[in-house]
LUMZAKOL-180304 format. One record per residue (C-alpha): z, y, x; residue in three letters. Coordinates in steps of 0.1 Angstrom, whole numbers, m for minus. Each point is the difference from the previous one (the first is absolute). Layout:
(r (Z, Y, X), 'ALA');
...
This chain:
(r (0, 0, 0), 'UNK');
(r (7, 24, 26), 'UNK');
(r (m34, m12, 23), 'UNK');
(r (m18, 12, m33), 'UNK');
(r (20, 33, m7), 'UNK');
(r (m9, 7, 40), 'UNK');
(r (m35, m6, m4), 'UNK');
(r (m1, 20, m32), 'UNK');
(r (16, 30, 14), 'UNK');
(r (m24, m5, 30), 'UNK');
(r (m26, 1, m20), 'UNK');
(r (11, 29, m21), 'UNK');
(r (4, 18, 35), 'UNK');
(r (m34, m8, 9), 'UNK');
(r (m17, 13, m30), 'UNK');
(r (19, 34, 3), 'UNK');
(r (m11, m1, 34), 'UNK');
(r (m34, m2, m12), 'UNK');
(r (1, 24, m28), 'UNK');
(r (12, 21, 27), 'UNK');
(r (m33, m1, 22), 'UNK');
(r (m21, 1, m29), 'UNK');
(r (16, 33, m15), 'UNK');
(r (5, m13, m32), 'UNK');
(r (34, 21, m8), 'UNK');
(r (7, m10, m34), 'UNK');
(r (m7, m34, 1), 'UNK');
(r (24, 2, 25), 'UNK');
(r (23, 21, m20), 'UNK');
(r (1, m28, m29), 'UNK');
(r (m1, m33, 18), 'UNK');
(r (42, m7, m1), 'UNK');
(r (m7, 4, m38), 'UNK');
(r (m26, m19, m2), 'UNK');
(r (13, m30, 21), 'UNK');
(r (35, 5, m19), 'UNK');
(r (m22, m9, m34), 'UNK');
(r (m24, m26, 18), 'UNK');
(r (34, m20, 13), 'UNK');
(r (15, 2, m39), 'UNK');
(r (m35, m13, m16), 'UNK');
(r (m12, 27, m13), 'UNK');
(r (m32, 6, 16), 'UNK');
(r (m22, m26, 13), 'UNK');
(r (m15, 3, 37), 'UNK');
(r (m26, 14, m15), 'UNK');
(r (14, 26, m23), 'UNK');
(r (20, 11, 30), 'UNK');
(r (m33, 5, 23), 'UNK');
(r (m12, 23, m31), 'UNK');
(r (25, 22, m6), 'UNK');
(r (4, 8, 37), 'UNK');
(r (m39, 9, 3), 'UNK');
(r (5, 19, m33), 'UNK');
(r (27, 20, 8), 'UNK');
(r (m16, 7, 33), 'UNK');
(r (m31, 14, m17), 'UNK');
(r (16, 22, m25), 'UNK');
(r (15, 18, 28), 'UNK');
(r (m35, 4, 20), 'UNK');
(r (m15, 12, m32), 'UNK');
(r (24, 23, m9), 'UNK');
(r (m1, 17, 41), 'UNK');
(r (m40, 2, m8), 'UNK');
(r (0, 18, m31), 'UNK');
(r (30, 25, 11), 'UNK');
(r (m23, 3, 33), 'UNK');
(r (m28, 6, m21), 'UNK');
(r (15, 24, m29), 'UNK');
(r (13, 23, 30), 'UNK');
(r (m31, m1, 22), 'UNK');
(r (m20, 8, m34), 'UNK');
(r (22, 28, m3), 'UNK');
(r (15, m15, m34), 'UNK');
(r (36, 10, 0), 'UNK');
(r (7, 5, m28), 'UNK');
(r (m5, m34, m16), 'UNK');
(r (m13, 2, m43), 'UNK');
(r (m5, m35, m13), 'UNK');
(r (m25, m6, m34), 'UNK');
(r (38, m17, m13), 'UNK');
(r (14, 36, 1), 'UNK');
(r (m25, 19, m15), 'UNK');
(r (8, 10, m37), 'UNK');
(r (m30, m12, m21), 'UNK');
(r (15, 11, m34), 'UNK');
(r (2, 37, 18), 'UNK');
(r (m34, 0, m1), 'UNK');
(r (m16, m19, m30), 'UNK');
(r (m34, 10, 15), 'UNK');
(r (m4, m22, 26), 'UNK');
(r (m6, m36, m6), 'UNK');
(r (25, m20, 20), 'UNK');
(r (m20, m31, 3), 'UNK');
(r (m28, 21, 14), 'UNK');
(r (19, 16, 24), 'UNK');
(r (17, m37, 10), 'UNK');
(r (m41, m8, 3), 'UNK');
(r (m2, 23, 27), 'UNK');
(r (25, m16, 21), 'UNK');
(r (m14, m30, 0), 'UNK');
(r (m21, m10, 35), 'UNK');
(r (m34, 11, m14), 'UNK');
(r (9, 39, 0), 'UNK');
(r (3, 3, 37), 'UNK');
(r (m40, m1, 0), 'UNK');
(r (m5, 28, m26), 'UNK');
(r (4, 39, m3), 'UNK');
(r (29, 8, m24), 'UNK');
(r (13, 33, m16), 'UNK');
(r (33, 14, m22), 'UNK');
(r (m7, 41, m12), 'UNK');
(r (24, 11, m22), 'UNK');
(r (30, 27, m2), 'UNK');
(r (24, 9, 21), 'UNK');
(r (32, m29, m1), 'UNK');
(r (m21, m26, m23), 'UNK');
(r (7, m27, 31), 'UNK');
(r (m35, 2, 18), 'UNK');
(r (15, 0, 33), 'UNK');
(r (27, m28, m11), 'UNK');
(r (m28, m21, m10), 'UNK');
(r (m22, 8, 34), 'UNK');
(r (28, m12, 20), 'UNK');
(r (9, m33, m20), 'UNK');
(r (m33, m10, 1), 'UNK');
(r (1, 6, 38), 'UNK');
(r (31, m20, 3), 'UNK');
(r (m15, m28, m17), 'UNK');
(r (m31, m4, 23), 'UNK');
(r (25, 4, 30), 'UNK');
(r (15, m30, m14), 'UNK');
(r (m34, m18, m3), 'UNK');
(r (m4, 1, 40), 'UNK');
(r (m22, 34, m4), 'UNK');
(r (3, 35, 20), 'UNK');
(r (10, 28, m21), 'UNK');
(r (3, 38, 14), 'UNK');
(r (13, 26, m24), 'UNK');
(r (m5, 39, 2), 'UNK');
(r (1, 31, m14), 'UNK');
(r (m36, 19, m2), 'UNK');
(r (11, 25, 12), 'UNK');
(r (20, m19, 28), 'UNK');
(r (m37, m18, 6), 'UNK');
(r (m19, 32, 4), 'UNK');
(r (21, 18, 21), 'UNK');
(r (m4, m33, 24), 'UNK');
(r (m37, 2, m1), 'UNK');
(r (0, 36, 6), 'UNK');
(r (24, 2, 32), 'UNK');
(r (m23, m33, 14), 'UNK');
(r (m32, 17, m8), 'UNK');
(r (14, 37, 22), 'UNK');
(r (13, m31, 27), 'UNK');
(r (m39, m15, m3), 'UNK');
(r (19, m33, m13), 'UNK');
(r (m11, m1, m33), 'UNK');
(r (m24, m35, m1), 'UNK');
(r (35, m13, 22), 'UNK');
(r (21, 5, m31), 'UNK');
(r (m27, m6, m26), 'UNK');
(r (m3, m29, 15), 'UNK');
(r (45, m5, m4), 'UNK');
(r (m1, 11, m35), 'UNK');
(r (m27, m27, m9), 'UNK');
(r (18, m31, 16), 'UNK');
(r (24, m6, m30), 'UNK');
(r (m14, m25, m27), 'UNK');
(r (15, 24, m27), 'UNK');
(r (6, 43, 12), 'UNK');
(r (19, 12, m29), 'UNK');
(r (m9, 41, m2), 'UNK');
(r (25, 14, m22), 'UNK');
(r (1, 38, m16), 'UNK');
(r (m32, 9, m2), 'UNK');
(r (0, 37, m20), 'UNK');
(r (35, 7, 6), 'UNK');
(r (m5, 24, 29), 'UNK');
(r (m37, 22, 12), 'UNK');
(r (m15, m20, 27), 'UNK');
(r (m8, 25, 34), 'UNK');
(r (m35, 5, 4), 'UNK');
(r (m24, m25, 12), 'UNK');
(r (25, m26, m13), 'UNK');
(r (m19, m12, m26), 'UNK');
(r (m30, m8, 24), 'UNK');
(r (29, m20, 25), 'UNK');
(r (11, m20, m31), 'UNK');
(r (m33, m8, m8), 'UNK');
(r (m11, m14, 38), 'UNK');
(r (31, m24, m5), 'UNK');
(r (m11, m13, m35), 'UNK');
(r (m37, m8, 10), 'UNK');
(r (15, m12, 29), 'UNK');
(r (23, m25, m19), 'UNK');
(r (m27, m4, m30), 'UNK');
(r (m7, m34, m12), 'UNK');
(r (25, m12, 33), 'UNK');
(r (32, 9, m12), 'UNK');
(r (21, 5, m30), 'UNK');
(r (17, 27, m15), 'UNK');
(r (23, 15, m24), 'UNK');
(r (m2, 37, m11), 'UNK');
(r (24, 22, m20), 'UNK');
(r (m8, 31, m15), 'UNK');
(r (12, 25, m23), 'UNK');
(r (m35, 16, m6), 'UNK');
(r (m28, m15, m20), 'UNK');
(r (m31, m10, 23), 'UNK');
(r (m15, 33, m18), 'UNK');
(r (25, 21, 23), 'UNK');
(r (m7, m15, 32), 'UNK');
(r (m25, 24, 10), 'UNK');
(r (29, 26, m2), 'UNK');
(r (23, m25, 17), 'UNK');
(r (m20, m4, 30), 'UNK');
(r (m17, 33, m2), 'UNK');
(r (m35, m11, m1), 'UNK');
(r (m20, m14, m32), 'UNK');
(r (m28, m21, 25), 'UNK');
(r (27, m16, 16), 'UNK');
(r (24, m9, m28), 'UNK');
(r (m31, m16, m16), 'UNK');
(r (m8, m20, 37), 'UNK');
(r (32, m11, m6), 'UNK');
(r (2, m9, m34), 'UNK');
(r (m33, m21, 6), 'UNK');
(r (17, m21, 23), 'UNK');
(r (36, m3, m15), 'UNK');
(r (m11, m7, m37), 'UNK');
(r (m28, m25, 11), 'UNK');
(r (22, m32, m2), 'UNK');
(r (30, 18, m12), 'UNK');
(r (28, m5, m31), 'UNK');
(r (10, 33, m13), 'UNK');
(r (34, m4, m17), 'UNK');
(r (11, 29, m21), 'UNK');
(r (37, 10, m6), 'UNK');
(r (3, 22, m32), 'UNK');
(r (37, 6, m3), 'UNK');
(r (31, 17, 6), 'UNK');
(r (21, 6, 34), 'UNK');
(r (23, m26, 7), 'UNK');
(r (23, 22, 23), 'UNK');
(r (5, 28, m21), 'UNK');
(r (5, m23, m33), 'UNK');
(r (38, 9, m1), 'UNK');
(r (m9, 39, m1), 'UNK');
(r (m28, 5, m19), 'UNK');
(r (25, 31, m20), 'UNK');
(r (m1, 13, 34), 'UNK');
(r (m37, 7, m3), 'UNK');
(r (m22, 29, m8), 'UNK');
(r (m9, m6, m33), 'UNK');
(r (m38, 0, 8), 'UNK');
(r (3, m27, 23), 'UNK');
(r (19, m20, m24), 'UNK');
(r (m28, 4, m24), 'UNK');
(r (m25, m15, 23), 'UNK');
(r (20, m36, m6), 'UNK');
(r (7, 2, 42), 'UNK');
(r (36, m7, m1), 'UNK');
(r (7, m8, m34), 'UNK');
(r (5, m42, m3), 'UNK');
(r (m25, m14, m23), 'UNK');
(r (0, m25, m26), 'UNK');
(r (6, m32, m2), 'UNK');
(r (m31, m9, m13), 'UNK');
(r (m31, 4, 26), 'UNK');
(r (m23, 28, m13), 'UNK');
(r (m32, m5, m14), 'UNK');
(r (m29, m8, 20), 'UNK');
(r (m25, 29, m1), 'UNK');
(r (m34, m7, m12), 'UNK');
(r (m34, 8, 24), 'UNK');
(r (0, 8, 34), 'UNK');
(r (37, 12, 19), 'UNK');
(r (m3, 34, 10), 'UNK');
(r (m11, 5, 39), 'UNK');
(r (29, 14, 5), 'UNK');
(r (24, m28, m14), 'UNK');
(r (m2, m28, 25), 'UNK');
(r (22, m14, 25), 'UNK');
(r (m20, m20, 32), 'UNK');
(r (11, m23, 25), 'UNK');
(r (m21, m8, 28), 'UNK');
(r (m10, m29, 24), 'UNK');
(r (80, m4, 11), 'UNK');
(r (57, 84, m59), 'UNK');
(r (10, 30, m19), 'UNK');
C-alpha cells in the first residue's frame, strides 16, 4: 500500500513537473482537485484528462480576448445581453443578433440615429463578439481616425498608417457627425475606405442622415465617393427613438426637444412601420467591428 501511494505521489510530482515546462498554469492550478475526486471515484481517467485541458483553455481564451479587446482599443466592454431592446422597440433584436453572427465580418454595416439611442453600445458589442470569434477588431472615434491620417500625411506616413488602420478584420468608426471634420479630412477618410473596400469590414455610427454627409465632411463629391463604397454591400440599421441616458430627466428638458420624442421613453408597443421609401435621412449603416 505504501509502494503504491509512493508511486502515486511520484507520479503526481512528475505531471506537475511537466505542467510546469509546458506552461499550462491552470491545469496546474486544479490538478490536487482533480486527483482528490479521481482517488474518491468521481471522475474516470478520462474525465480527469478533460477537465484539466478545459480548464487550461478557458484561461488561454480569456488572456486572448482581454489581449485583443485592449489592443482594439475596446475598454469599455457593451455586450448584445446588456443592451435594452424594449428601450428601443425600433430595432429588431433578432436582426441585430443576425449581425453578430460569423457572416457580418465580411459586410459593410451602419447604425444612424439620435444622440443616446445606443449606436455606439451596439458598434462595440458587435465588436466584442467577432473578438471572441478569433477576429481583429480596432475601434475609433472619426475624429480620433482623421486627426491620425492627417499628422501621418504632414509626416509623409500616410500609406504606412493606411495600411495600420486596414489590418483589423472589423475597424469600428464611431461618431461620425458629432463634431466638423478639419479640412481635407473628408478626402483622408476616403483613401482609407477605398483602401479597406471589399477587404475589410466595418461598422459606422452616425447621427446625421447619409443626406448630411456632404456637410459632415465638407465636400458633396466626396461624401457621395464614399457613400458608393460604404452602402455597396452595407445594412443600414435605423434607431428612431428616445435617449436612454437622459430618460430619468426628460422634465429637465427644453420643451422643444422634448417634443421631438428624443428623450422622452416610448411605448411599449413598437411604432408603425412607415409605408414607401425611408427618408434619406433616416438610416443607420454599419460597414464592412455608440451614442
Amino acid at each position: 500500500m505504501s509502494v503504491a501511494l509512493d508511486t502515486a505521489s511520484s507520479m503526481i510530482d512528475r505531471i506537475r513537473h511537466d505542467l510546469v515546462g509546458l506552461k499550462i498554469p491552470r491545469a496546474l492550478e486544479a490538478l490536487d482537485h482533480v486527483v482528490h475526486r479521481l482517488e474518491h471515484g468521481e471522475l474516470s481517467a478520462l474525465e480527469a484528462i478533460d477537465i484539466l485541458l478545459s480548464e487550461e483553455l478557458t484561461l488561454r481564451e480569456n488572456s486572448r480576448i482581454k489581449t485583443a479587446l485592449r489592443m482594439g482599443r475596446l475598454a469599455t466592454v457593451k455586450t448584445l445581453a446588456g443592451f435594452d431592446f424594449s428601450f428601443q422597440p425600433s430595432l429588431d433584436k433578432d436582426r441585430i443578433f443576425t449581425l453578430a453572427q460569423l457572416g457580418f465580418i465580411e459586410r459593410c454595416e451602419a447604425f444612424l440615429g439620435p444622440p443616446g439611442t445606443g449606436k455606439s453600445h451596439l458598434a462595440t458589442a458587435l465588436g466584442v463578439e467577432a473578438v471572441k470569434a478569433g477576429k481583429s477588431v480596432y475601434f475609433t472615434t472619426v475624429a480620433d481616425l482623421i486627426a491620425a491620417l492627417s499628422r501621418a500625411e504632414r509626416e509623409g506616413r500616410l500609406q504606412e498608417r493606411i495600411r495600420f488602420f486596414c489590418r483589423p478584420s472589423l475597424l469600428i468608426v464611431d461618431e461620425i457627425g458629432y463634431l466638423p471634420v478639419i479640412a481635407g479630412g473628408g478626402n483622408l477618410f476616403f483613401q482609407l475606405v477605398n483602401a479597406r473596400y471589399e477587404r475589410g469590414a466595418m461598422i459606422l455610427t452616425s447621427n446625421r442622415g447619409f443626406a448630411e454627409w456632404g456637410d459632415v465632411f465638407g465636400d458633396p463629391v466626396v461624401a457621395t465617393a464614399l457613400l458608393d463604397r460604404l452602402l455597396h454591400h452595407a445594412v443600414v440599421v435605423q434607431i428612431e427613438g428616445s435617449s436612454y441616458r437622459l430618460r430619468q430627466h426628460a422634465e429637465l428638458m427644453p420643451e422643444h426637444v422634448r417634443s421631438k420624442a428624443l428623450i422622452t421613453p416610448p411605448s411599449s408597443a413598437p411604432p408603425p412601420k412607415p409605408r414607401g421609401r425611408p427618408p434619406k435621412n433616416s438610416h443607420l449603416s454599419m460597414t464592412t467591428p455608440s451614442a
